[in-house]
C-alpha positions as CSV (number, residue, x, y, z in Angstrom):
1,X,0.0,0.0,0.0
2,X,1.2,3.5,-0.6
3,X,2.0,5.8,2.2
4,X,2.0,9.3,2.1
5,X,2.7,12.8,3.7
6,X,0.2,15.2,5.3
7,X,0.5,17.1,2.3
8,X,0.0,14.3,-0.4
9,X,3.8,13.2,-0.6
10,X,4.2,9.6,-2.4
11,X,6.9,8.3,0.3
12,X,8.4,5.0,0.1
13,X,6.8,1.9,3.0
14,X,10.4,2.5,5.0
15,X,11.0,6.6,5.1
16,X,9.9,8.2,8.0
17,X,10.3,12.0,7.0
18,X,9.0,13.2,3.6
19,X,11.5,14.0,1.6
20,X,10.0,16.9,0.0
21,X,8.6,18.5,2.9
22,X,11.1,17.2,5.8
23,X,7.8,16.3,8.0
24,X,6.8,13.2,9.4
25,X,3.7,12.0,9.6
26,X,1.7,10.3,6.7
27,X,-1.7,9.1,5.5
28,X,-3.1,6.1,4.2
29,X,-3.8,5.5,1.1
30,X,-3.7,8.8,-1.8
31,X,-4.0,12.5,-1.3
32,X,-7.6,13.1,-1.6
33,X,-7.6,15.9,-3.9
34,X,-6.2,14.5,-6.9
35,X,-5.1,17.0,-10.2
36,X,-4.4,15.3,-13.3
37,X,-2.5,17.3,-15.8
38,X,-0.8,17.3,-19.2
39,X,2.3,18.5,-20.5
40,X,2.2,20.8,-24.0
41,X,4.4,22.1,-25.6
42,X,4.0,25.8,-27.2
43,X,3.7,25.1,-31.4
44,X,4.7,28.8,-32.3
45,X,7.9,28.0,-30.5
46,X,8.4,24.6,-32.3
47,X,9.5,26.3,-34.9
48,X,12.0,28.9,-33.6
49,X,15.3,29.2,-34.7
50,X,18.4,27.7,-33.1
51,X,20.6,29.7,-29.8
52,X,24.4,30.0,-30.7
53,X,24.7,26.9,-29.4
54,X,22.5,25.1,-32.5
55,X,19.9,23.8,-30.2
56,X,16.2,24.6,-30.5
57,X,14.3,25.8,-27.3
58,X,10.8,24.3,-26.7
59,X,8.3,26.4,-24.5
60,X,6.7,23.1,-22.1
61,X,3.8,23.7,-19.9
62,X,1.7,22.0,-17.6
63,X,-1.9,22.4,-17.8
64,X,-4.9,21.1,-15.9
65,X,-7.4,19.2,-17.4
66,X,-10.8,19.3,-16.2
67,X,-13.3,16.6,-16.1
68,X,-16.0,18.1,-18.4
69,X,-16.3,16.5,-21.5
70,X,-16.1,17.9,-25.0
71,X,-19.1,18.5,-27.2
72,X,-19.1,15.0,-29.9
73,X,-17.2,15.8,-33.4
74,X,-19.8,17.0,-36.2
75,X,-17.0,17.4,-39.2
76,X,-13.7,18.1,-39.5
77,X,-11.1,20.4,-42.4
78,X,-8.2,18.9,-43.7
79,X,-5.4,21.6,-44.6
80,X,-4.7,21.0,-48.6
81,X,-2.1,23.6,-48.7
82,X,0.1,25.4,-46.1
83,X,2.7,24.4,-43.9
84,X,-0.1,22.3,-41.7
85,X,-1.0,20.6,-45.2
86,X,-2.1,16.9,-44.5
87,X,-3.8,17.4,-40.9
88,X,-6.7,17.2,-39.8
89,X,-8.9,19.3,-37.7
90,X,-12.3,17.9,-35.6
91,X,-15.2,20.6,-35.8
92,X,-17.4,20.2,-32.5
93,X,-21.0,21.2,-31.8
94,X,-21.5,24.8,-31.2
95,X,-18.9,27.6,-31.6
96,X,-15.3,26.5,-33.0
97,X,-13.0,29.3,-32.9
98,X,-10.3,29.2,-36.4
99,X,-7.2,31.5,-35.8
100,X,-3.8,31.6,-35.3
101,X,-3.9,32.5,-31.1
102,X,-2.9,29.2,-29.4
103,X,-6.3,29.6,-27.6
104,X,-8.0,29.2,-30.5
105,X,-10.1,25.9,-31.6
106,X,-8.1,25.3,-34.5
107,X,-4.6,26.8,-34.5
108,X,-3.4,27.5,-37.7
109,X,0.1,28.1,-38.2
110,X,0.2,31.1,-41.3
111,X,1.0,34.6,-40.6
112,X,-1.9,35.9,-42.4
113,X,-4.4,34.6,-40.4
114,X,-6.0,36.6,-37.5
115,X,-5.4,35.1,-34.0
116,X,-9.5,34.7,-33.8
117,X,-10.1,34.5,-38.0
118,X,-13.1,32.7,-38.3
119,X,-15.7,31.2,-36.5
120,X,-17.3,27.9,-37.2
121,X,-20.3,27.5,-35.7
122,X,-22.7,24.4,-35.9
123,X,-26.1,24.6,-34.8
124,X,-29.7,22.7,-35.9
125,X,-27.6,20.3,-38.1
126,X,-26.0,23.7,-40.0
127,X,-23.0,24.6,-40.1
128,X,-22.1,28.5,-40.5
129,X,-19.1,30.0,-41.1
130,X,-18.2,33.8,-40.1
131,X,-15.2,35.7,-40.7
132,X,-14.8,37.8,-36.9
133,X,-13.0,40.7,-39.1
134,X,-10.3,39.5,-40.1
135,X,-7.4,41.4,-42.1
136,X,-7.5,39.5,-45.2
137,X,-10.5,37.9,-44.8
138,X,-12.6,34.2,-45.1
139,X,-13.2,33.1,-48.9
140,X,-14.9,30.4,-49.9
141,X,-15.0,27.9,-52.9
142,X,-13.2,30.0,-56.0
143,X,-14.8,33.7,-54.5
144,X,-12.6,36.0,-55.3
145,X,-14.7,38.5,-52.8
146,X,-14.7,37.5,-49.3
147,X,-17.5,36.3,-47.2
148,X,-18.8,37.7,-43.6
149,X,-21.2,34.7,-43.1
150,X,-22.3,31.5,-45.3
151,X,-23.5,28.2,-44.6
152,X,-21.3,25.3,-45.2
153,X,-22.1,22.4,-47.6
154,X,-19.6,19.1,-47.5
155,X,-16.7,18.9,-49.5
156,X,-17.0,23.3,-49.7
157,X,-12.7,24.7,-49.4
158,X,-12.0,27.5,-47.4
159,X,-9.5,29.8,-48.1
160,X,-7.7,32.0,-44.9
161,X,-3.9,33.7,-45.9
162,X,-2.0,30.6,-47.3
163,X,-4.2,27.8,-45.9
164,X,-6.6,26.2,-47.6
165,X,-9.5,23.8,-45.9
166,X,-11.3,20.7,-47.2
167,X,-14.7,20.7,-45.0
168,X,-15.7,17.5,-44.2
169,X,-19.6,17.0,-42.3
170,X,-20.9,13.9,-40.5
């Protein structure tokens, strides 16, 4: 059985002083508040060039994950050109936010996308795309004008800087 400290220590059967608190004392069994996390790495870093030394750096952080469950996948865009060409991207219910911010839905790596682009919205089995003002704007199919909202049809391509988007529907 696992022993830990007053503070949630994992401590080895034979120790009697935490080692990472230098208290005694322990409790039975696991803390009982338990966070799980995940590691991620930072994608706009990835990509950064080498130090002097010729070794790339990598921006790692640790965030929580919560216990509430995504909306279920209703489609998905593959990239057909750009540097994200070949991948895939899973369109939920409701709002799905298309930029290049890290906190966006679908991060795409292009530096003429807006952080928050586009917006991809799928509601009463529709799906509607709008362009949230944008610099050089949402186009769709072979428009040379670009849109400000349209409903989505399978197999339509969406056009944002240098990326375009195959858009897939269940």
């Amino acid at each position: 059985m696992a022993k830990f400290c007053a503070n949630g220590h994992q401590m080895e059967d034979t120790w009697e002083v935490c080692p990472y608190c230098q208290r005694t004392g322990y409790q039975p069994g696991p803390p009982t508040v338990r966070v799980k996390t995940r590691l991620e790495s930072d994608p706009a870093r990835e990509g950064a060039a080498p130090r002097e030394s010729g070794t790339h750096t990598t921006t790692r952080r640790s965030v929580v994950l919560t216990d509430k469950r995504k909306p279920p996948v209703v489609g998905w865009f593959v990239a057909l050109t750009g540097q994200q060409k070949g991948e895939d991207f899973r369109i939920r219910e409701g709002p799905n936010i298309i930029g290049s911010a890290t906190d966006a839905d679908i991060v795409l790596r292009d530096d003429a996308i807006s952080g928050k682009h586009a917006s991809l919205r799928y509601k009463d089995q529709k799906f509607t795309i709008t362009d949230l003002d944008s610099t050089n704007g949402t186009f769709l199919n072979d428009r040379t004008d670009p849109i400000a909202r349209e409903e989505l049809k399978d197999n339509d391509v969406i056009r944002m800087g240098e990326v375009t988007l195959k858009f897939k529907s269940l």
